[in-house]
N, CA, C and O atoms as a GROMACS GRO file, in nm:
protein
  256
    1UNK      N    1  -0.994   0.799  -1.321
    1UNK     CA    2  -0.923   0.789  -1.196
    1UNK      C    3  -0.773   0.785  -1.226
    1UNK      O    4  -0.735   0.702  -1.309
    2UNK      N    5  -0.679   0.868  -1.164
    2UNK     CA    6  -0.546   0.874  -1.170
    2UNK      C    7  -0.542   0.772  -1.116
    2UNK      O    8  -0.633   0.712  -1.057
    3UNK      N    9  -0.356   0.726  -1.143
    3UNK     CA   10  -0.287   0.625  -1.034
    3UNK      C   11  -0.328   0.610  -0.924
    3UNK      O   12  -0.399   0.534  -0.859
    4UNK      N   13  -0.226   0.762  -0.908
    4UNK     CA   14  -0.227   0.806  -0.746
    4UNK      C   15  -0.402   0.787  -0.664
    4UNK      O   16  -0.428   0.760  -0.546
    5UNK      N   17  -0.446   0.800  -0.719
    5UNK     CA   18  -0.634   0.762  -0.636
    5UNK      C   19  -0.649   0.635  -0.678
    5UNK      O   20  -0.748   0.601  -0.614
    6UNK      N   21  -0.611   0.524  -0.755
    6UNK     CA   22  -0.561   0.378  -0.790
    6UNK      C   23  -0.569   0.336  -0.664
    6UNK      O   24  -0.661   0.276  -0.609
    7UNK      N   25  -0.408   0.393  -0.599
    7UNK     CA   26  -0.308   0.333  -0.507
    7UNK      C   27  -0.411   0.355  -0.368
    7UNK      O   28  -0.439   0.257  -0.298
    8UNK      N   29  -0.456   0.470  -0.342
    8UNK     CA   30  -0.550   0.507  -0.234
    8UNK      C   31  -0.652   0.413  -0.251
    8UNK      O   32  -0.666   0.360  -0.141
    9UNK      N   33  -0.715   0.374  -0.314
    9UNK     CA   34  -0.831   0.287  -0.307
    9UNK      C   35  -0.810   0.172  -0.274
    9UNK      O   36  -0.882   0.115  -0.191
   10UNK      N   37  -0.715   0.119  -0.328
   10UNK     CA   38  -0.632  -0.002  -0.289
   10UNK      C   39  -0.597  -0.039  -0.159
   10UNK      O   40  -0.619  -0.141  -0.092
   11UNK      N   41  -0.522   0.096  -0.132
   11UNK     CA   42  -0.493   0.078   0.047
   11UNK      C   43  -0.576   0.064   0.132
   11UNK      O   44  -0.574   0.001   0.238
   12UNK      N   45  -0.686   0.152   0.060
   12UNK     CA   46  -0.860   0.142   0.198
   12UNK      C   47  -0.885   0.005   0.141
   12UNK      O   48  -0.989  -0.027   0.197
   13UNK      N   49  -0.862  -0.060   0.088
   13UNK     CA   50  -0.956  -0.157   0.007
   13UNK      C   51  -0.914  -0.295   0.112
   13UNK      O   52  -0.992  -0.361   0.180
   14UNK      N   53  -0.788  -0.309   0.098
   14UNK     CA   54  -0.704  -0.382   0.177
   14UNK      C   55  -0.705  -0.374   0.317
   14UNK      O   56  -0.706  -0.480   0.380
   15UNK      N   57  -0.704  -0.271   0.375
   15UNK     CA   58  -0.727  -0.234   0.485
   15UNK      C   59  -0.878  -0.281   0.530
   15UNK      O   60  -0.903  -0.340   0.635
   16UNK      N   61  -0.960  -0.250   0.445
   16UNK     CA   62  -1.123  -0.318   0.489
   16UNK      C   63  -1.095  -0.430   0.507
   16UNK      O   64  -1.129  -0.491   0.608
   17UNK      N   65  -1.026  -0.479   0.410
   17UNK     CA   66  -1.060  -0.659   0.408
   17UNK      C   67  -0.966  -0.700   0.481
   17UNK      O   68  -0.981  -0.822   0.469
   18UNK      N   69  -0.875  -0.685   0.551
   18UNK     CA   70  -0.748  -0.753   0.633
   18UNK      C   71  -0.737  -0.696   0.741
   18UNK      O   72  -0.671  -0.765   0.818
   19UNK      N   73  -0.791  -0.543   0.810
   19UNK     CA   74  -0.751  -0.495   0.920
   19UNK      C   75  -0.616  -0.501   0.930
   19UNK      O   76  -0.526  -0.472   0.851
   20UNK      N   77  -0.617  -0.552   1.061
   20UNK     CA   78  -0.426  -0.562   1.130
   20UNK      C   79  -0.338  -0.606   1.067
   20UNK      O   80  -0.217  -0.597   1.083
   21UNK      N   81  -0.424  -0.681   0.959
   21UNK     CA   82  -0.356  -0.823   0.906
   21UNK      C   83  -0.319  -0.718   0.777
   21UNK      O   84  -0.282  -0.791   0.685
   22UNK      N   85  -0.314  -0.605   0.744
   22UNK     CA   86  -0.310  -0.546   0.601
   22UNK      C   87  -0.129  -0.575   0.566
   22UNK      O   88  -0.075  -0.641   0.476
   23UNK      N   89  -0.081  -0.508   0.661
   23UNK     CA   90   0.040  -0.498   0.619
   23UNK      C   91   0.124  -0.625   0.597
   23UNK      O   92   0.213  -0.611   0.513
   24UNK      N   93   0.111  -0.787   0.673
   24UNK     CA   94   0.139  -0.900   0.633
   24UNK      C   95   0.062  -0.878   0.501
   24UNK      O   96   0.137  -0.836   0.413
   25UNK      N   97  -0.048  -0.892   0.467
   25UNK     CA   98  -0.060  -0.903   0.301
   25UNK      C   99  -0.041  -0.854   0.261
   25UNK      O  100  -0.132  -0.870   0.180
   26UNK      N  101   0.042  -0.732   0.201
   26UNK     CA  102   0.098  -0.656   0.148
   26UNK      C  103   0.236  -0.703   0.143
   26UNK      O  104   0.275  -0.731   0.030
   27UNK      N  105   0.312  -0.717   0.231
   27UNK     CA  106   0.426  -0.801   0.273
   27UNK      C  107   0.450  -0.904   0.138
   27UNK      O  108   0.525  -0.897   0.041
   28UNK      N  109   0.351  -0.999   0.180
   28UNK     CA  110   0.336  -1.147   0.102
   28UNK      C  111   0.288  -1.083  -0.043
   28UNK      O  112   0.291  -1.151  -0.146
   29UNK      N  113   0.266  -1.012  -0.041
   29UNK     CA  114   0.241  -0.991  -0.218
   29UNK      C  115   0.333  -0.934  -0.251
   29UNK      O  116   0.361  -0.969  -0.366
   30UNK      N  117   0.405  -0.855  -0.211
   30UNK     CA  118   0.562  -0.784  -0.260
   30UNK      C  119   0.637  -0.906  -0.253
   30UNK      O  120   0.714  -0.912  -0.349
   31UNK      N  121   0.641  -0.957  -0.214
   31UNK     CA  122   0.750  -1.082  -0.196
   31UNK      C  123   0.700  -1.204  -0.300
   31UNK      O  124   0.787  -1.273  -0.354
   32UNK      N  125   0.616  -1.218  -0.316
   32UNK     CA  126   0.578  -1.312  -0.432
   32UNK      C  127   0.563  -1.233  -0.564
   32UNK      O  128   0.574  -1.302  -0.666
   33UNK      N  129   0.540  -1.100  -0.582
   33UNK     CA  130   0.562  -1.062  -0.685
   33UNK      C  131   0.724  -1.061  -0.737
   33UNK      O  132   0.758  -1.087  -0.852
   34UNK      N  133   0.810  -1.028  -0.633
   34UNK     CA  134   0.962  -1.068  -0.655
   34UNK      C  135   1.006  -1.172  -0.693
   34UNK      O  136   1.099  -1.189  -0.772
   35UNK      N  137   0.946  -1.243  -0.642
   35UNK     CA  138   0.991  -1.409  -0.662
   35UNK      C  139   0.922  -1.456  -0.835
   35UNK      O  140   0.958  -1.560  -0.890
   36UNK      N  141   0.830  -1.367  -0.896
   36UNK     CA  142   0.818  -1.367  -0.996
   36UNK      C  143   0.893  -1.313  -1.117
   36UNK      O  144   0.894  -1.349  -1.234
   37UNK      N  145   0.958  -1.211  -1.048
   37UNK     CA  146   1.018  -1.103  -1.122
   37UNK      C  147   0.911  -1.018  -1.205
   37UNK      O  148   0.914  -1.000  -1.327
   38UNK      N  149   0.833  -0.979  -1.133
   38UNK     CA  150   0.677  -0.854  -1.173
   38UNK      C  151   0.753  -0.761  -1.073
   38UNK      O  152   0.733  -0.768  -0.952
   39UNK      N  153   0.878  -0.635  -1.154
   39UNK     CA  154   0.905  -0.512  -1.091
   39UNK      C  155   0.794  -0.412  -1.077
   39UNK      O  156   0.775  -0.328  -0.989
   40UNK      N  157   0.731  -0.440  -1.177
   40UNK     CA  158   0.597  -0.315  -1.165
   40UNK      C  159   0.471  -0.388  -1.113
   40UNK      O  160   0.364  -0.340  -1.150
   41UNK      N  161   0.467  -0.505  -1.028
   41UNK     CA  162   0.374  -0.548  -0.972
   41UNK      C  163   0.398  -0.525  -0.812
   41UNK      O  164   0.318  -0.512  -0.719
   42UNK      N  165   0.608  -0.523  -0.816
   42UNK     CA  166   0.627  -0.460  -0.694
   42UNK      C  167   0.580  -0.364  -0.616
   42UNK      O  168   0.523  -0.356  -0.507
   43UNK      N  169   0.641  -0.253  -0.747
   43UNK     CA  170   0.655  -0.125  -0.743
   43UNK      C  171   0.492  -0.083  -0.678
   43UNK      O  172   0.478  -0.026  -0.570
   44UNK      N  173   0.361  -0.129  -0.779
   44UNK     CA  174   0.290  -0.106  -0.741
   44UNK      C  175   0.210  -0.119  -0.594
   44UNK      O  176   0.128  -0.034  -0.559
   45UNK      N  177   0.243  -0.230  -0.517
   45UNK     CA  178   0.191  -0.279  -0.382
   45UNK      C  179   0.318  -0.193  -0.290
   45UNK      O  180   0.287  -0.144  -0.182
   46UNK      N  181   0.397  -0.186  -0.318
   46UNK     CA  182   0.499  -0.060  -0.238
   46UNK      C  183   0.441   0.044  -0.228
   46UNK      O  184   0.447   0.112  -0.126
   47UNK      N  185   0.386   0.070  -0.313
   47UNK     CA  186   0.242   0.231  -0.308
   47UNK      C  187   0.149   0.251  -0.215
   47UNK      O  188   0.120   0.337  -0.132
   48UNK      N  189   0.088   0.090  -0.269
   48UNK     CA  190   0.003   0.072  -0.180
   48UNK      C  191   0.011   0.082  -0.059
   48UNK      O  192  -0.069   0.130   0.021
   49UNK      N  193   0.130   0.024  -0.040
   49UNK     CA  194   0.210   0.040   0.134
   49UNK      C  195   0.252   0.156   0.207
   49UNK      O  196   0.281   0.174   0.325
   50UNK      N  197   0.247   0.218   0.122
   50UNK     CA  198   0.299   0.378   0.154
   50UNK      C  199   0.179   0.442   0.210
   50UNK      O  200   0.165   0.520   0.303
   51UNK      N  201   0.110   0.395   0.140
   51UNK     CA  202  -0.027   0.460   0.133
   51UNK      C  203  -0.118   0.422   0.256
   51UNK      O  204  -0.188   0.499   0.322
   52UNK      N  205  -0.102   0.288   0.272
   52UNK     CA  206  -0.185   0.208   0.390
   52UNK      C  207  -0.066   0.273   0.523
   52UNK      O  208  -0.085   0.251   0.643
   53UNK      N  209   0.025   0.337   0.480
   53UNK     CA  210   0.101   0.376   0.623
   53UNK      C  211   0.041   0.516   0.655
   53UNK      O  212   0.030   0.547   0.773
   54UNK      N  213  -0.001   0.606   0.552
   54UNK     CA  214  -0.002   0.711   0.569
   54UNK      C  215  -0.156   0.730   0.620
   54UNK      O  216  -0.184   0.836   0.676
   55UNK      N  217  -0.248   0.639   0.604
   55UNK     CA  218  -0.390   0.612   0.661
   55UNK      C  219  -0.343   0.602   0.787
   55UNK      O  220  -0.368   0.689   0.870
   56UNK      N  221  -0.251   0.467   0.820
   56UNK     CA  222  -0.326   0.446   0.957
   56UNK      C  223  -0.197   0.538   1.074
   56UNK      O  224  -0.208   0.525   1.196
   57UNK      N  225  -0.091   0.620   1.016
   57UNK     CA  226  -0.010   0.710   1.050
   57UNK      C  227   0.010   0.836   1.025
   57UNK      O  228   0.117   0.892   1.004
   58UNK      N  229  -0.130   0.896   1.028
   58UNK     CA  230  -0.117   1.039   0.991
   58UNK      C  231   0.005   1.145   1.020
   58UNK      O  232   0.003   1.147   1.143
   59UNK      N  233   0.080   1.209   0.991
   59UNK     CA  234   0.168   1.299   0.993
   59UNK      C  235   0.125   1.462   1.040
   59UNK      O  236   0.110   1.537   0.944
   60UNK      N  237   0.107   1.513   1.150
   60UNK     CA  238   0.069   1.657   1.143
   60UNK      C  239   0.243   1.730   1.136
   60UNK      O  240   0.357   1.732   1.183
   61UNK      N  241   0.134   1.788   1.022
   61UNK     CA  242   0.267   1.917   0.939
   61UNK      C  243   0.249   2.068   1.007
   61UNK      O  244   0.153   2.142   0.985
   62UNK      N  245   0.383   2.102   1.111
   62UNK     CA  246   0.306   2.260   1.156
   62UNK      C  247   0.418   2.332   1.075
   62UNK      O  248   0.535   2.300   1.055
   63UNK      N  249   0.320   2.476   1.021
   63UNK     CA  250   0.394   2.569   0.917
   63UNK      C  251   0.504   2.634   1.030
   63UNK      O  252   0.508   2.645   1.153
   64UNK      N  253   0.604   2.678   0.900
   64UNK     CA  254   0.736   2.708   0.933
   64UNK      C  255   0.805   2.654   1.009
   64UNK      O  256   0.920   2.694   1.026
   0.00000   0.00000   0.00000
């Protein structure tokens, strides 16, 4: 499994288990990973976040 399908699993994963509530926990774990100084524990749940946006905010792309 790549990262990138890592980060996706993660986001559904979170999303199962928290619903509405995903993005406060995501929130609270970027922020306590800071407060640790874990940049790549950041970095990583920022992915995740990207990711849990792009689930529940699909984007339609029209050509040209």
């Amino acid at each position: 499994m790549t990262p990138d399908q890592e980060r996706w699993a993660e986001a559904l994963k979170v999303e199962e288990i928290h619903g509405d509530s995903a993005p406060v926990y995501i929130a609270e774990r970027i922020g306590a990973l800071a407060e640790e100084g874990d940049l790549e524990g950041v970095q990583r749940w920022q992915q995740i976040a990207i990711r849990l946006d792009q689930l529940r905010y699909p984007r339609t792309f029209l050509p040209g």
